[in-house]
ROMI-338297 format. One record per residue: x negated, y, z of N, C-alpha, C in turn. Coordinates in steps of 0.001 Angstrom, whole numbers, padded with zeros to 6 digits, always signed. Layout:
BEGIN
XYZXYZXYZ
...
# end
This chain:
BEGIN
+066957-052756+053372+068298-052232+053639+068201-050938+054445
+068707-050240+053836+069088-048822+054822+070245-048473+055622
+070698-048436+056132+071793-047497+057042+071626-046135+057550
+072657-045148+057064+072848-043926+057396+073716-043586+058290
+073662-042568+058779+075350-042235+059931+075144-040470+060091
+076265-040507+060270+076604-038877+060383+076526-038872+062437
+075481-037995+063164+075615-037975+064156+076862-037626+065181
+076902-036343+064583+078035-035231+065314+078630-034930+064337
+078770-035067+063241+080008-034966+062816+080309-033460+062382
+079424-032731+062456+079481-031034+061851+079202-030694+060940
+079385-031309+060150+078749-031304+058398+079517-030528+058004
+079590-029882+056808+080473-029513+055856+081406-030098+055039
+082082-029901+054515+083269-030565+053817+082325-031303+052470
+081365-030084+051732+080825-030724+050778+079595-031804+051072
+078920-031296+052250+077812-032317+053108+078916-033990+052947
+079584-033632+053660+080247-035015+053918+080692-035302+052478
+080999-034700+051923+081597-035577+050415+080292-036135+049545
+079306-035156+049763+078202-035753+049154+077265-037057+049840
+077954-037170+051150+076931-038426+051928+077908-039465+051311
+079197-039418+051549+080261-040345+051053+079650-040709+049285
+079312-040195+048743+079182-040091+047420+077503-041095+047089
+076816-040375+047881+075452-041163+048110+075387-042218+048248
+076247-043024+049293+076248-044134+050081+077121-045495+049207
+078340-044876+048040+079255-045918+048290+078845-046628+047371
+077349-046550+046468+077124-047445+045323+076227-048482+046021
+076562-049651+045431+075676-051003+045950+074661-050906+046038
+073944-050046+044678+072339-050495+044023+071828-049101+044578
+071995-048303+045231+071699-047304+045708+072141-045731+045611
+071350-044603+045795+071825-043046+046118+072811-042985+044200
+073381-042010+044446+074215-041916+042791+074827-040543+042686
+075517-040274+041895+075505-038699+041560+076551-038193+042096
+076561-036743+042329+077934-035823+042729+078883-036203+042010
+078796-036889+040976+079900-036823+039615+080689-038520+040079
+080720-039158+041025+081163-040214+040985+082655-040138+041180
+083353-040907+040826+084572-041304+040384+085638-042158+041434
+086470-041616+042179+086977-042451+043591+087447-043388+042498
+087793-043231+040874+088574-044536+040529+087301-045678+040508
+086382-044959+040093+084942-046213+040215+085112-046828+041208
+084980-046274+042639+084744-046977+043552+086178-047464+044292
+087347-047296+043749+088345-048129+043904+088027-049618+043326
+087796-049496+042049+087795-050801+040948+086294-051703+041826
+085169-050894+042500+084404-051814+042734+085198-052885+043993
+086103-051495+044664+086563-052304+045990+087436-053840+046246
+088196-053317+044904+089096-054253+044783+088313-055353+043936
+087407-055648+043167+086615-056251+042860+085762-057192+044233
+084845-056835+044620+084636-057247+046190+085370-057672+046836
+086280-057365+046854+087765-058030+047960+088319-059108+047272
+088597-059186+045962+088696-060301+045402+087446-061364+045003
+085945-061069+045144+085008-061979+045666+084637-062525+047096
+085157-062118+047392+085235-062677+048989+086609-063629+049131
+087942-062837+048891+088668-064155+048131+088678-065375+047844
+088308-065389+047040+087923-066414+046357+086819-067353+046843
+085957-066690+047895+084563-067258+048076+085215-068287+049535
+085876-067202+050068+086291-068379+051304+087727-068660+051557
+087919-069785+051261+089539-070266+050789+088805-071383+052902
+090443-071842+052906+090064-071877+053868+089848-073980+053688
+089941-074286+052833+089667-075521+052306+089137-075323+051350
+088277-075980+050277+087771-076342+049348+088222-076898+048706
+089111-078236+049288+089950-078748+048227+091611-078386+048505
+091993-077282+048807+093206-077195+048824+093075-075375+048301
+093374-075270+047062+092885-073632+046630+093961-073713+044946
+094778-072430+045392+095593-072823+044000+094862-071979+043063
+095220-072429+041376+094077-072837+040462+093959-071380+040179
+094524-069713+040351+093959-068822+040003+092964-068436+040927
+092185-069157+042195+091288-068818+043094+090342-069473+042693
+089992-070089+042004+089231-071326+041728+088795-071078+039908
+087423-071420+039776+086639-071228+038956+087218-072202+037578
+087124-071832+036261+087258-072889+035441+086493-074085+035504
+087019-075349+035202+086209-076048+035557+084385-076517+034745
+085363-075728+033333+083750-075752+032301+084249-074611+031127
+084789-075121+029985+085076-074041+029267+086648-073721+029478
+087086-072475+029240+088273-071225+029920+087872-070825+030890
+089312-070007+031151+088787-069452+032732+089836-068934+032770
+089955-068698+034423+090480-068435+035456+090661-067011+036026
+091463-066328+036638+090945-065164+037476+089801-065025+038386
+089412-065531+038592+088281-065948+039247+087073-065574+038843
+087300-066310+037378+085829-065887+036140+085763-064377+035868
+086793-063819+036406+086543-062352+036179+086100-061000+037115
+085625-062079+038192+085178-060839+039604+083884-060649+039307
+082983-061737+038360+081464-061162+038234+081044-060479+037544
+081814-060786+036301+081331-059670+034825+082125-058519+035303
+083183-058090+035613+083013-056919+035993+082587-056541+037244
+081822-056946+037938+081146-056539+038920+079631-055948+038508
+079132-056831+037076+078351-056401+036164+078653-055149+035625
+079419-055011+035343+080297-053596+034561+079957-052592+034988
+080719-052755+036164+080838-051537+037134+078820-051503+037484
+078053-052181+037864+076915-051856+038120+076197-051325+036978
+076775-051691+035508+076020-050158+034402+076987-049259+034548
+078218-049013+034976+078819-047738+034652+077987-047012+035997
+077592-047342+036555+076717-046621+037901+075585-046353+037512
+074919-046811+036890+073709-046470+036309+073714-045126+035710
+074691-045589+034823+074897-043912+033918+075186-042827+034579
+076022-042997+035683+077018-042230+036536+075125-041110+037349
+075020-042749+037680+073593-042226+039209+072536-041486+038380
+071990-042015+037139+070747-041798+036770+070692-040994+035808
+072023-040840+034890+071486-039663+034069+071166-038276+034238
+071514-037926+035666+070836-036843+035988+069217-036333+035916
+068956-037554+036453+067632-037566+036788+067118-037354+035408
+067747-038574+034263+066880-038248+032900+066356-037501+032455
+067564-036649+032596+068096-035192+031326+066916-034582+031849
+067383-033846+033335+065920-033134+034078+064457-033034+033520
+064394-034088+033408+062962-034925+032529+061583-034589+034005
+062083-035943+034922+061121-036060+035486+060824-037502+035425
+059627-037671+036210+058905-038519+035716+059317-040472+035665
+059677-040319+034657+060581-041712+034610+060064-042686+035287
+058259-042763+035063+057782-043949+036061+058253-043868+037177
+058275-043160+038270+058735-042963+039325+059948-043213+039376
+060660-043039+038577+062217-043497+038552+062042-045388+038481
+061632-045900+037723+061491-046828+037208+060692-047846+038285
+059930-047370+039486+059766-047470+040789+060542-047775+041752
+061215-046794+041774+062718-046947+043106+063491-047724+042376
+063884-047900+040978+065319-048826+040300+064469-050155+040894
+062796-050399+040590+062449-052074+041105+062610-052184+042424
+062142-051292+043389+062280-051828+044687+063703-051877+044698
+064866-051039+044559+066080-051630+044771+066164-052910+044188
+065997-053346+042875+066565-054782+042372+065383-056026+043191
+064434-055567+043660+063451-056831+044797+064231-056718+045409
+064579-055645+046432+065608-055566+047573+066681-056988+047379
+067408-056867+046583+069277-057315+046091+068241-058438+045831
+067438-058836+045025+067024-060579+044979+066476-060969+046130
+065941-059929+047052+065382-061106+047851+066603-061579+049014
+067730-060469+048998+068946-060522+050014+069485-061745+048954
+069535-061866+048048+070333-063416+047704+069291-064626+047742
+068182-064276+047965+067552-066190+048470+067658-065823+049778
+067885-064976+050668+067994-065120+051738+069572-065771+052326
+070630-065343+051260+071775-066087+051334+071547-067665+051098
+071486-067982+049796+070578-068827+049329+070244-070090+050340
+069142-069274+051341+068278-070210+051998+069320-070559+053417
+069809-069462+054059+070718-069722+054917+071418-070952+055628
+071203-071447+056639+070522-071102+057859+068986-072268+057617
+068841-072551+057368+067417-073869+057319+066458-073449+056846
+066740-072558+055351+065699-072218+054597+064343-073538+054233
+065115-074389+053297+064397-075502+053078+063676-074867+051708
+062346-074506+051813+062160-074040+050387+061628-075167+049923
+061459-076313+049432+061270-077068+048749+062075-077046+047875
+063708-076927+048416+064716-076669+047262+065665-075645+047393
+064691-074282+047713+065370-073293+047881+066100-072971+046434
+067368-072676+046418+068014-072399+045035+067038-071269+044331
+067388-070762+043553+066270-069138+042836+067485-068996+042764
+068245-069234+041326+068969-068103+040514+070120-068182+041957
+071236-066938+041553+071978-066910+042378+072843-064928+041760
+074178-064918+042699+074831-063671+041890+074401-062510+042495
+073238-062126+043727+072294-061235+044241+071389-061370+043136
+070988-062279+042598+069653-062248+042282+069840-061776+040586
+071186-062324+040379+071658-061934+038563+071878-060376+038668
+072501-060040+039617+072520-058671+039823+071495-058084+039570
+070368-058287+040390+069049-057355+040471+068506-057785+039240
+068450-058671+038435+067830-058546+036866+068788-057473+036475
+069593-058119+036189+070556-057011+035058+070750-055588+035212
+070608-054985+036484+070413-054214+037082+068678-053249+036653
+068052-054443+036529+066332-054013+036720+066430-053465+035168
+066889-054106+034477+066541-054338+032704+067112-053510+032264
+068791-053349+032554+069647-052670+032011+069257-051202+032544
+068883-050936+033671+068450-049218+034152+066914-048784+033336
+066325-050272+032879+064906-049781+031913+065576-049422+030481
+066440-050196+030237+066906-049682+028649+067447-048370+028851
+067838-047993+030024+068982-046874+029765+067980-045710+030223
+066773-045650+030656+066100-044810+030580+065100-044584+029800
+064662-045232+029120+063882-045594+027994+064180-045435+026436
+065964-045083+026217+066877-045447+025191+067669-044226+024705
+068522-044371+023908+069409-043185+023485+070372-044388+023399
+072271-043694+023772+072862-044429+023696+073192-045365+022669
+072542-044972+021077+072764-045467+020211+071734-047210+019970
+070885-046909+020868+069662-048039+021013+070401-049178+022021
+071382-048619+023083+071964-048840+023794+073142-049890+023491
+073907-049229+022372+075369-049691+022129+074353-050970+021051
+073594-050517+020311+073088-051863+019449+072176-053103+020480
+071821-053145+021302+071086-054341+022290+072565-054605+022654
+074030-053822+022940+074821-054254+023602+075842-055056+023012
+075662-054842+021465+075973-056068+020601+075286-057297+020090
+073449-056981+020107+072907-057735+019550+072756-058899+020209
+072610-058432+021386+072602-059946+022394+073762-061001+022453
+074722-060829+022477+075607-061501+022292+075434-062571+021085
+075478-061517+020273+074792-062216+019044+073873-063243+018704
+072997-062724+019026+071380-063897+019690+071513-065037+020404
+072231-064765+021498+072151-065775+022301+073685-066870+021478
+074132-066749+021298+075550-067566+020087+074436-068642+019317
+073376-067625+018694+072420-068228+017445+071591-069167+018256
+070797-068852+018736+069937-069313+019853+070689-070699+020580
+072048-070393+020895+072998-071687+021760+073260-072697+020498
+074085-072057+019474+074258-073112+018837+073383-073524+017724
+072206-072890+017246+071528-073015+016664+070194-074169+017169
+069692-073751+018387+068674-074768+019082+068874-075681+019378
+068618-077027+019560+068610-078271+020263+068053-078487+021006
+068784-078652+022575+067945-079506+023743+067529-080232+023575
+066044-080498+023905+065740-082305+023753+066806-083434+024061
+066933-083896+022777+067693-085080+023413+068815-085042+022832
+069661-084178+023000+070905-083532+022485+070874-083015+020787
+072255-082935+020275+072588-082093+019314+072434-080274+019380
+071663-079790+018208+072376-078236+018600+073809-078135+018664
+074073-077181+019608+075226-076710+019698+075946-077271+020559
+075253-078433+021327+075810-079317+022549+076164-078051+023617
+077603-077878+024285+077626-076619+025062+078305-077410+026553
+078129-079157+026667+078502-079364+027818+077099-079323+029199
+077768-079988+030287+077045-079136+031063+074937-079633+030918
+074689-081253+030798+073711-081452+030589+073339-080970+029364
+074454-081016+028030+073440-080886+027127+072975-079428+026388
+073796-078029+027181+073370-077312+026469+072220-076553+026554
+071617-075649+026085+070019-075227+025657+070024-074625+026843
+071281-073446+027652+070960-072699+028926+070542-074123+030122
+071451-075071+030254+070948-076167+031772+069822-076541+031028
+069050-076795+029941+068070-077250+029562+066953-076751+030165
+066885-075316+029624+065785-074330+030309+065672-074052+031678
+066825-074364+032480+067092-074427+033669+066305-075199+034449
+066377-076648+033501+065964-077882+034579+064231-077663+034148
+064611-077020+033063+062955-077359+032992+061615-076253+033555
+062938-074732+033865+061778-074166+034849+061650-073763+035970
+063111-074329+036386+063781-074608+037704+064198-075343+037958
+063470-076561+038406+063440-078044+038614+064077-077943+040193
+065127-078875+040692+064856-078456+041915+065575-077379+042742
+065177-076304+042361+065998-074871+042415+066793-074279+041542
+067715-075237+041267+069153-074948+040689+070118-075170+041507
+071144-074778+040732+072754-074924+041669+073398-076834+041773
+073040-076940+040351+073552-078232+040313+072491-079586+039779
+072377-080247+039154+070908-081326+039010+070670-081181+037412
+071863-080544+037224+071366-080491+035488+072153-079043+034877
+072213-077979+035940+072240-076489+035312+072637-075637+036493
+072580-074338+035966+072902-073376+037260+073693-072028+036822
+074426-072197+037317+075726-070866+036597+074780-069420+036375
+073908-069258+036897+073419-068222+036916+071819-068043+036439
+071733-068854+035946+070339-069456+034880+069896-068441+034514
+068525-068730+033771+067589-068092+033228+068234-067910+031927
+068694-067772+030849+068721-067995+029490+070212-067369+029262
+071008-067747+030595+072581-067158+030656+072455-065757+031061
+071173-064812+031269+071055-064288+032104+071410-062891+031337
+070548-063332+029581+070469-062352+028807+071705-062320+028027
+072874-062794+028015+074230-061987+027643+075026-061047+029091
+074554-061594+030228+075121-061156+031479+074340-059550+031134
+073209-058907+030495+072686-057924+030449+073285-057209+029511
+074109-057651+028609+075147-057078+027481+075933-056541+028320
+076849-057419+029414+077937-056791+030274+077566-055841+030422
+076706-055936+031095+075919-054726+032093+075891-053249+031053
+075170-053478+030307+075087-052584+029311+076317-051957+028417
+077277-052709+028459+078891-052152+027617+079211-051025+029065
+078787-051553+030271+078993-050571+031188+078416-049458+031578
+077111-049635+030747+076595-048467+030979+077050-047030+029686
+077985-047759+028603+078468-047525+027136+079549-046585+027768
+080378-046947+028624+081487-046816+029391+081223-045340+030338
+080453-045991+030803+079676-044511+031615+079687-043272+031066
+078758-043531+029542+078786-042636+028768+079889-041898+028426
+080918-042597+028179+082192-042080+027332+082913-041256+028789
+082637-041755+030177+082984-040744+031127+082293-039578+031043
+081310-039456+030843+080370-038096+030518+080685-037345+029833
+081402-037853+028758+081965-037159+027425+082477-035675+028003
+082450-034767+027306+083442-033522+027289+084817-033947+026533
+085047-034630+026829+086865-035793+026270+087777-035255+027588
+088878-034682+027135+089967-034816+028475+090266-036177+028803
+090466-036035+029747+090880-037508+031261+091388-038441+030401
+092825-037908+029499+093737-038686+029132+093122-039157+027800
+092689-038204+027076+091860-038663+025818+090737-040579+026470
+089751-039996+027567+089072-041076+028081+090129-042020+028285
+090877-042387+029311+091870-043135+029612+092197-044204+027914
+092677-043253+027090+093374-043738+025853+092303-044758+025260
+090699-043624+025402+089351-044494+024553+089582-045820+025086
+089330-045624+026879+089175-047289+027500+090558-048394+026809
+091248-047890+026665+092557-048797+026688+092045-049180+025170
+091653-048715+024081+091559-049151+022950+090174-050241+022776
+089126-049453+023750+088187-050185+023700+088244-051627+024250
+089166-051452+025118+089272-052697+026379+090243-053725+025710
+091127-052976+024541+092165-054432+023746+091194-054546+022736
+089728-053898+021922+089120-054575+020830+088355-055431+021623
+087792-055601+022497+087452-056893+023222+087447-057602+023652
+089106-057890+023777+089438-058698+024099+090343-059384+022878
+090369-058935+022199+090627-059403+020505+089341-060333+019893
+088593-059471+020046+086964-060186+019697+086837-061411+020110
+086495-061238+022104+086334-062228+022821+087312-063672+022588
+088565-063270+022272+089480-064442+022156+089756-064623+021063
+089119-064145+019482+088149-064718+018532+087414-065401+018514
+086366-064997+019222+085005-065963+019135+084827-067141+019710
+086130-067217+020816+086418-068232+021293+086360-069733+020795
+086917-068970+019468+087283-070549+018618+085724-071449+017955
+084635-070539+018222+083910-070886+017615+082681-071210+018765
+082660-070530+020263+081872-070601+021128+082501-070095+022338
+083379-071208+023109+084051-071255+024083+084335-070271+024929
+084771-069452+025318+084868-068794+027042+084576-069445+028295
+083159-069349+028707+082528-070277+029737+081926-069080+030649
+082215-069078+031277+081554-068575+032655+079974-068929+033054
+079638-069429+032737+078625-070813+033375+077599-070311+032464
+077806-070483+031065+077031-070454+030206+077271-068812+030163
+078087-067985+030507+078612-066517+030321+078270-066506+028253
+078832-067287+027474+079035-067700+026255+079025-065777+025770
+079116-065418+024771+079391-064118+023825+080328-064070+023901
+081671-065061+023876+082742-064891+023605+083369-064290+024770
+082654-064751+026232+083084-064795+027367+082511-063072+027806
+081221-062452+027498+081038-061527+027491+081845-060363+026679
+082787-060001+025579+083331-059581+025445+085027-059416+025576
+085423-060781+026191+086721-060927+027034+086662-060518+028167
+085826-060633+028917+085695-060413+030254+085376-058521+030533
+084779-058034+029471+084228-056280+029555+085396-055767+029176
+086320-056386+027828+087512-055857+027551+088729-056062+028428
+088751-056760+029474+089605-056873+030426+088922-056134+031416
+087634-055614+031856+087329-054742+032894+087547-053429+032439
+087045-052906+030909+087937-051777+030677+089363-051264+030532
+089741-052338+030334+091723-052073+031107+092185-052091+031835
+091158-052914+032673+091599-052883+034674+091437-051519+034796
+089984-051099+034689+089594-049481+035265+090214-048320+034067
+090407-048715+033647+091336-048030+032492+092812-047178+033180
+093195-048408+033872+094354-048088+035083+094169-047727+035924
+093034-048008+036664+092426-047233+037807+092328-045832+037755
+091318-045374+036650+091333-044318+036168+092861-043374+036031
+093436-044256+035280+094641-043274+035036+095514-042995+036344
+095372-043888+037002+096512-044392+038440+095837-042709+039153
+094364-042784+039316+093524-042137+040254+093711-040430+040177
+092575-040945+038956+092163-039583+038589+092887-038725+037827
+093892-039411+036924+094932-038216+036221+096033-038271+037035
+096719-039333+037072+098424-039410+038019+097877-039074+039279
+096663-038786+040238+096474-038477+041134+097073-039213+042259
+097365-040921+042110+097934-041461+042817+097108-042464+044248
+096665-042032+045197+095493-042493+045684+095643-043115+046859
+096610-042713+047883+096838-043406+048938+096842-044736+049338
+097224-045464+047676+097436-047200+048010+095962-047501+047618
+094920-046709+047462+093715-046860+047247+092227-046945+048053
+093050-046611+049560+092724-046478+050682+091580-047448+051449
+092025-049036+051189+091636-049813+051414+090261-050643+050711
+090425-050534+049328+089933-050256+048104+088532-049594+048318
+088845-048394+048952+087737-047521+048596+086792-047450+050491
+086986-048481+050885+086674-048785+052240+085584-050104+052297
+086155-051275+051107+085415-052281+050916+084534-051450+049253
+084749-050727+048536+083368-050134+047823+082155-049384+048237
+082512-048991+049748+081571-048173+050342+080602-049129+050950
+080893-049766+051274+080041-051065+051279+080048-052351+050918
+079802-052128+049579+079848-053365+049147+079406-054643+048920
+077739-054100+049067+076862-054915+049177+076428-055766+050772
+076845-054861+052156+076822-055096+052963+078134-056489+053303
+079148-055619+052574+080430-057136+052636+080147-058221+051937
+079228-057805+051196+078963-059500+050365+077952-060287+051239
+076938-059856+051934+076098-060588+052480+076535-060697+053962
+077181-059957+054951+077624-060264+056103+078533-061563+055973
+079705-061393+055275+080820-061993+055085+080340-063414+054683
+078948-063575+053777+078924-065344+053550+077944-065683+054272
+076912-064575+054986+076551-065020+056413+077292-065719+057258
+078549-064889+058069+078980-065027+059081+080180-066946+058774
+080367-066476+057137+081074-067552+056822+080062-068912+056879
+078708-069258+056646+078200-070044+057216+077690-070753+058611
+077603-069618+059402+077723-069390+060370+078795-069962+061133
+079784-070076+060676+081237-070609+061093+081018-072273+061219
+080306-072458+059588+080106-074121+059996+079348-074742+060883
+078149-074108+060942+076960-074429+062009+077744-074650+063399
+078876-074032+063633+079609-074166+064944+080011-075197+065208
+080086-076632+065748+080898-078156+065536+081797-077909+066484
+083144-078676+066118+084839-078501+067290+085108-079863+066885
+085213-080530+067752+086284-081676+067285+087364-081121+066707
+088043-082006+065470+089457-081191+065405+090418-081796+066475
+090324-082861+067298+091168-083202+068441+091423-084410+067390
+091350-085163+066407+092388-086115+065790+091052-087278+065857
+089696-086849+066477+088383-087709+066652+087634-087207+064737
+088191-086644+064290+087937-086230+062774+086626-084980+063369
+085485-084783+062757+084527-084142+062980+085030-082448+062315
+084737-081471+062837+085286-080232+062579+083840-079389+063047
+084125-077625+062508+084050-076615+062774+084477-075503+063060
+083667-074455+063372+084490-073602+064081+085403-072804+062979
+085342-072711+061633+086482-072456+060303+087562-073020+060519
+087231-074675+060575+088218-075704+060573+089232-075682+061504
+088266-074907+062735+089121-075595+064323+090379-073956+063888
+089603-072796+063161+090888-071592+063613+091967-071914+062703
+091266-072463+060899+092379-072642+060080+093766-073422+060794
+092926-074984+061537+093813-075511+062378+095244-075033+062966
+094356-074483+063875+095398-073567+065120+095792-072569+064365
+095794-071390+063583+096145-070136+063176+096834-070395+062354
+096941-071446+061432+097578-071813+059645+097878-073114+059612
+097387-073873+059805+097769-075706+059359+099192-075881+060176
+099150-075278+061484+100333-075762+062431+101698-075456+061980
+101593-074321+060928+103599-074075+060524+102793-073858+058817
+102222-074381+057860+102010-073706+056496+101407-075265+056002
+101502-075544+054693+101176-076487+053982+099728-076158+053779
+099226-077106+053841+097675-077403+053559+097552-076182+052760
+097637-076171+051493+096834-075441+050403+097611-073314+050888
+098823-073664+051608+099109-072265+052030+098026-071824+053345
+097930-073048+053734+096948-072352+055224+095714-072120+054401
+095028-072636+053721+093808-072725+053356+093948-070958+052385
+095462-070622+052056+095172-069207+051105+095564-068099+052278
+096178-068302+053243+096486-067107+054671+094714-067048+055334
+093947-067975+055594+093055-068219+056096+091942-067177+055217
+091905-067204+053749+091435-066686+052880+091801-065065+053019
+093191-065017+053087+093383-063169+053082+093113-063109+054414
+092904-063573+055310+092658-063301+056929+091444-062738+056927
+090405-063636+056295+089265-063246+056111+089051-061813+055412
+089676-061780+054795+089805-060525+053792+090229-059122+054686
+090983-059469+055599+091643-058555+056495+090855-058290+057340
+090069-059296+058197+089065-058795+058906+088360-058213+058661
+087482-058233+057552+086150-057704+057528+086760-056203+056935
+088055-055711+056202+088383-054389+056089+088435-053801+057368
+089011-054422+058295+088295-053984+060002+087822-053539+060383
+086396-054351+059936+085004-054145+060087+084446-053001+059796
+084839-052764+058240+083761-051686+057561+084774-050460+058195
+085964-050698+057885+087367-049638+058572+086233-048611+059542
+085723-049122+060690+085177-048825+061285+083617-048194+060895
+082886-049017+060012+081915-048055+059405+082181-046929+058592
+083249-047096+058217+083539-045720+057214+084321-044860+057846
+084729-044647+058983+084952-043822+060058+083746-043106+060610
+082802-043738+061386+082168-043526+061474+080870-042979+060600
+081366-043235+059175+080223-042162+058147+079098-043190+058241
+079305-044678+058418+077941-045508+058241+077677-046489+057192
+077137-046562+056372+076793-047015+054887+075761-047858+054618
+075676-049172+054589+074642-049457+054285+073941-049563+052652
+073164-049981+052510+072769-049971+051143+071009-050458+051103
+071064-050952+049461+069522-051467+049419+068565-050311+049154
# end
């Protein structure tokens, strides 16, 4: 992890726009050419994973905070794939400079691994948090899906022409459909897609015994890993089409068309291979990219053409550090439990429990305290960074 800071503060207008510019991508340094609507859409993305991550009950969370339970989905199912998104539209954004130049790609291909070791080893360190029992330390995890998709998708895109690009970014989808419903788990039927019997928890248990999420699969598996690299890659497709010599509004129009054929597709394919999160299904990979290109579609247009930016403020406070809010925030949120409070009723508590208590339970219905408790959290830590991004301080892998 790095951290930067502006000492004194005498920079130049363009100095400072370019440290701001350096700093606000997760996966590291990125180009003059970045996009405040990019890093709006990452913000508000992040802010709605943290959301969602700490409700202030577990079992009191109304059902758009809360994950599908197997196949559909939720709002919820949609903070990771485009969080995928947005990490290839950065790719393109950060690295095609470097390409074009034509320097020496190994070396490029150097710094993209130590960043993605970086981001996996910060999610078994979440992961392991606070005990670090590695006997059954989890592996997979959404740090650690990151830094693959991240690792793979920045090798194709330097290695590739977009046209090599847009075809892996269909073919996989593809593959893995054939591969799911085509193979049979031991034991099972092909095409079994519940949670023991399908081919992704299969491969799971069998090469991550132990170090999974659950005893018979892991949302973030080995085998689920390679359509999550499609996302990634429609975003790096996306990127491209920002590069374009296309006026704003022309781009704007592309995303909006691109973003309703995939979600036409996706809720096609549905009928034939579910929308699952878990399994991140084909069907689920092109619903989920075609709804991130219409989110940022609006972003874009809201931003960068209507020039509308002020309510974007906040937004672009939690993208500047984004990676730092994801790992402080479920630090400090574990951290909370390790604390023991009686709740006063002889009922065993923590220090979460004891503020939801006092701050929310005392005038709000269970499942309302448990969602004030949730944006509280949310409010604080904009606080937090409020203050790093004042101060010009950024962290990053």
């Amino acid at each position: 992890m790095k951290t930067q800071r502006n000492p004194d503060g005498h920079q130049n207008a363009r100095e400072q726009d370019d440290l701001r510019e350096l700093q606000k991508s997760h996966i590291g340094p990125v180009s003059r050419g970045r996009l405040v609507s990019l890093d709006v859409f990452r913000g508000i993305t992040i802010a709605g994973m943290i959301l969602v991550n700490n409700a202030g009950s577990e079992h009191d969370v109304y059902w758009p905070l809360r994950h599908a339970q197997w196949h559909g989905w939720t709002p919820t199912d949609l903070v990771f794939p485009f969080f995928l998104f947005i990490v290839g539209i950065s790719i393109t954004l950060a690295l095609s400079g470097r390409v074009e130049i034509g320097g020496s790609r190994a070396d490029l291909m150097v710094k993209i691994a130590k960043r993605s070791l970086i981001i996996f080893l910060l999610g078994l360190i979440i992961n392991g948090f606070p005990f670090f029992h590695l006997p059954v330390l989890r592996i997979p995890g959404v740090l650690q899906r990151i830094a693959v998709c991240y690792l793979l998708a920045s090798m194709i895109f330097v290695f590739t022409r977009w046209k090599t690009q847009a075809a892996l970014a269909l073919a996989l989808p593809v593959v893995y459909f054939l591969v799911m419903t085509l193979v049979a788990a031991p034991g099972f039927q092909a095409g079994d897609l519940t949670r023991p019997g399908s081919l992704a928890s299969y491969v799971d248990r069998l090469f991550l015994a132990g170090h999974i999420y659950r005893k018979d699969y892991d949302p973030e598996g080995i085998l689920s890993t390679i359509p999550a690299i499609a996302t990634t890659l429609m975003g790096i497709l996306t990127g491209h089409w920002l590069r374009s010599r296309q006026a704003e509004l022309a781009k704007a129009a592309g995303m909006f068309v691109a973003g309703t054929a995939g979600l036409v597709v996706g809720w096609i394919w549905n009928a034939w291979f579910p929308i699952n999160k878990a399994l991140w299904t084909s069907s689920y990979v092109f619903f989920t990219a075609g709804l991130a290109l219409l989110f940022f579609a609006v972003c874009y247009w809201l931003i960068e053409i209507q020039k509308y930016r002020r309510w974007a403020k906040p937004f672009m406070i939690f993208g500047a550090n984004a990676l730092a809010l994801y790992v402080l925030s479920t630090i400090v949120g574990r951290m909370m439990g390790l604390w023991h409070i009686d709740r006063g009723n002889g009922a065993p508590g923590d220090l979460k429990t004891f503020l939801v208590d006092h701050l929310f339970a005392s005038w709000l219905s269970p499942i309302n305290a448990s969602l004030f408790w949730a944006i509280a959290y949310v409010v604080f830590w904009l606080a937090v960074l409020s203050v790093f991004y004042r101060k010009n301080i950024f962290i990053k892998a």
